[in-house]
C-alpha positions in Angstrom: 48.5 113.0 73.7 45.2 111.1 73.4 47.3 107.5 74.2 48.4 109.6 77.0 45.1 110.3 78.5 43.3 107.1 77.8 46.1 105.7 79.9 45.6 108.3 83.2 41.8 107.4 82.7 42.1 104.2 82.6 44.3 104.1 85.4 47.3 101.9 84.0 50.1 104.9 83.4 52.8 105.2 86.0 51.7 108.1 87.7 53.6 108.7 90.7 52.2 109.8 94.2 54.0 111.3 97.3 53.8 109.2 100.4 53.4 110.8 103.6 56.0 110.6 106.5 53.8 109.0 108.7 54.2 105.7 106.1 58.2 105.9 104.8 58.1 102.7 106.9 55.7 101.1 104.8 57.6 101.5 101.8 60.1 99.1 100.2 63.0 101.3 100.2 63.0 102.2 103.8 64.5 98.8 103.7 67.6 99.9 102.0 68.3 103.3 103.9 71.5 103.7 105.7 69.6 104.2 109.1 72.6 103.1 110.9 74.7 106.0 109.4 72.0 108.7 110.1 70.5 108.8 106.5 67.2 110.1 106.6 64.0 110.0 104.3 63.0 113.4 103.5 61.2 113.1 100.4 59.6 109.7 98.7 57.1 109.5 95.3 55.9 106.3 94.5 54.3 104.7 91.7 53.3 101.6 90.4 56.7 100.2 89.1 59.1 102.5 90.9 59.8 104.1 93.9 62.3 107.4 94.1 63.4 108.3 97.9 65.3 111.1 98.0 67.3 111.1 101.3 69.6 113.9 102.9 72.6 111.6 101.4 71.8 110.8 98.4 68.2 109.3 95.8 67.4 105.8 96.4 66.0 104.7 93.0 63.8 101.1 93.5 63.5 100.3 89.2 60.8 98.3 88.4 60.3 97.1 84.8 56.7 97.8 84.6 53.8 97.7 86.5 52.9 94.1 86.5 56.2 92.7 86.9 57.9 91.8 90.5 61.1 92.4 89.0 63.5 95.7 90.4 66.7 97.1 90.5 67.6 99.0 93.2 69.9 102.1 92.3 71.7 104.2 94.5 73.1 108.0 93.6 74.9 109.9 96.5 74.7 113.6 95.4 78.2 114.2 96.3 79.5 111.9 93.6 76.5 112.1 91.3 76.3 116.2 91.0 72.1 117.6 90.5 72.0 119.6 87.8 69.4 120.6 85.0 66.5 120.8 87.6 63.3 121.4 86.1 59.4 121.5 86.9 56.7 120.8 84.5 53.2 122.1 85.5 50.3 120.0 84.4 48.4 121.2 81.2 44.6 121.3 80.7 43.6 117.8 80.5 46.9 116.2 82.1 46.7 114.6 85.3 50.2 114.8 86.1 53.2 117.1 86.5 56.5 116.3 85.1 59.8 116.6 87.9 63.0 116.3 85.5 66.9 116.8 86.6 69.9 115.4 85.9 72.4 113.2 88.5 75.3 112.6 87.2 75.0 110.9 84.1 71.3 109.5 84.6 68.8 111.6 83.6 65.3 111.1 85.5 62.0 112.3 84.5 59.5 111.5 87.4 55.6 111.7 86.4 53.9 113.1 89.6 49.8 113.4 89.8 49.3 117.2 89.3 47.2 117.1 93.0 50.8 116.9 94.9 52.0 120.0 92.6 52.4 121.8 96.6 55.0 119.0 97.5 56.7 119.4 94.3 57.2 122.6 94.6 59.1 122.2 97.8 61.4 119.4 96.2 62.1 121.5 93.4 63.9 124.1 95.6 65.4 121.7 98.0 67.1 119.5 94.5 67.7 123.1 92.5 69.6 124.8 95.9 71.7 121.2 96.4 72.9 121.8 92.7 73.6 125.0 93.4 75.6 124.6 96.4 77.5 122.0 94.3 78.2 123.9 91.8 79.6 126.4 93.8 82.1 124.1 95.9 83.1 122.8 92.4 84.7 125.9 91.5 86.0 126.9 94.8 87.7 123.1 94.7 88.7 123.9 91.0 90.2 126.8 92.4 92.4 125.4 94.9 94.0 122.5 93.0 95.2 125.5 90.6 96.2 126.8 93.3 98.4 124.5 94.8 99.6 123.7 91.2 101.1 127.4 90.9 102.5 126.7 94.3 104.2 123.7 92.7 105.6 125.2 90.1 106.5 128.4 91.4 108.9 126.4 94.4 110.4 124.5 91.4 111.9 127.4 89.4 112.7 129.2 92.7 114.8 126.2 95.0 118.3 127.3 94.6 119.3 123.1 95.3 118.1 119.6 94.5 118.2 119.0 97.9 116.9 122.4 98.9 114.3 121.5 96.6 113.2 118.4 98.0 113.0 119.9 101.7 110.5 122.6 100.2 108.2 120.4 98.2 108.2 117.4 101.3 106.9 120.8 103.7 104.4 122.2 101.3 103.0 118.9 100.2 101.8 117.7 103.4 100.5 121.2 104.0 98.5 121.1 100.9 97.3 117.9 101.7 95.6 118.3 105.0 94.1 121.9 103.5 92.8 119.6 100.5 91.4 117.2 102.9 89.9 120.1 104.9 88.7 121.7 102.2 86.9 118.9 100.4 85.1 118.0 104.0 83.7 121.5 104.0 83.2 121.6 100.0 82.1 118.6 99.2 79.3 118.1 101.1 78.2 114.6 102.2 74.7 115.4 104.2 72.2 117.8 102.4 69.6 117.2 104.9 69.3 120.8 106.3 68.6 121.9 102.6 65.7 119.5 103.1 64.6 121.1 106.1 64.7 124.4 104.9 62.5 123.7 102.0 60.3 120.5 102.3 57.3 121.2 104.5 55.5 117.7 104.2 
């Protein structure tokens, strides 16, 4: 703990800030947003190594490997591949100087040190990030619940047609019937654009 202040005091730990609207533009990853396809910035912390843009599509993570070195990675996670889950906020303690944003995407795990004076603007990403997983969880099962569906459909037409051929005119009607409800159904359940969560919740 005493490593950990000694580094916030001495002003070399990788405390992260959030950047105003008014200067998205000024950032590195505003570079690398899909402007042309109506992705938006809705929500950007940045430190001294990294910068984490969270965008109605998707986070844009810019990696650095520390804070002296001009070396990044830029990582991409759309939310409708790379599920939010595990969302969780970590007020600031006596003598920190930071809170602690932590959630899962996917299979990456982030933990995003934030200086305990934007706790306000956390708040509001906490919301927006916990009601995207939710909202993704949700469609999950209601997806889940259709492909059973259309599996009992399957089977049930097998042990019923009373003919191979009778058979095959039954499952060639059904399966392009099931496949534009599946391709309905995953444009309205698996969303692509969260950006009006965003602007419900974030009030920067």
């Amino acid at each position: 703990m005493f490593k950990k202040v000694a580094s916030d005091m001495l002003g070399i730990s990788d405390v992260g800030i959030v950047i105003k609207p008014a200067d998205y533009d000024k950032v590195d990853t505003d570079d690398y947003i899909l402007h042309e396809d109506n992705e938006k910035i809705f929500f950007l912390i940045k430190s001294k190594s990294d910068e984490y843009c969270f965008t109605n599509k998707g986070l844009v993570h810019l990696d650095g490997v520390n804070a002296v070195s001009k070396k990044r990675t830029l990582r991409r996670y759309n939310y409708s591949a790379h599920p939010i889950s595990d969302v969780l906020l970590e007020t600031a303690g006596t003598v920190d100087l930071d809170v602690e944003l932590k959630f899962q995407l996917g299979a990456k795990h982030y933990s995003i040190d934030v200086h305990k004076k934007h706790l306000e603007e956390l708040k509001d990403l906490y919301k927006a990030l916990l009601k995207i997983s939710e909202i993704s969880h949700e469609n999950e099962i209601i997806l889940d619940y259709a492909n059973k569906s259309l599996q009992l459909t399957a089977s049930t037409l097998a042990r019923t047609a009373q003919t191979e051929e009778k058979l095959v005119e039954q499952f060639t009607e059904i399966n392009q019937v099931a496949f534009n409800w599946l391709v309905d159904a995953r444009k309205q359940y698996k969303i692509q654009d969260f950006g009006f969560v965003f602007e419900k919740y974030i009030n920067n």
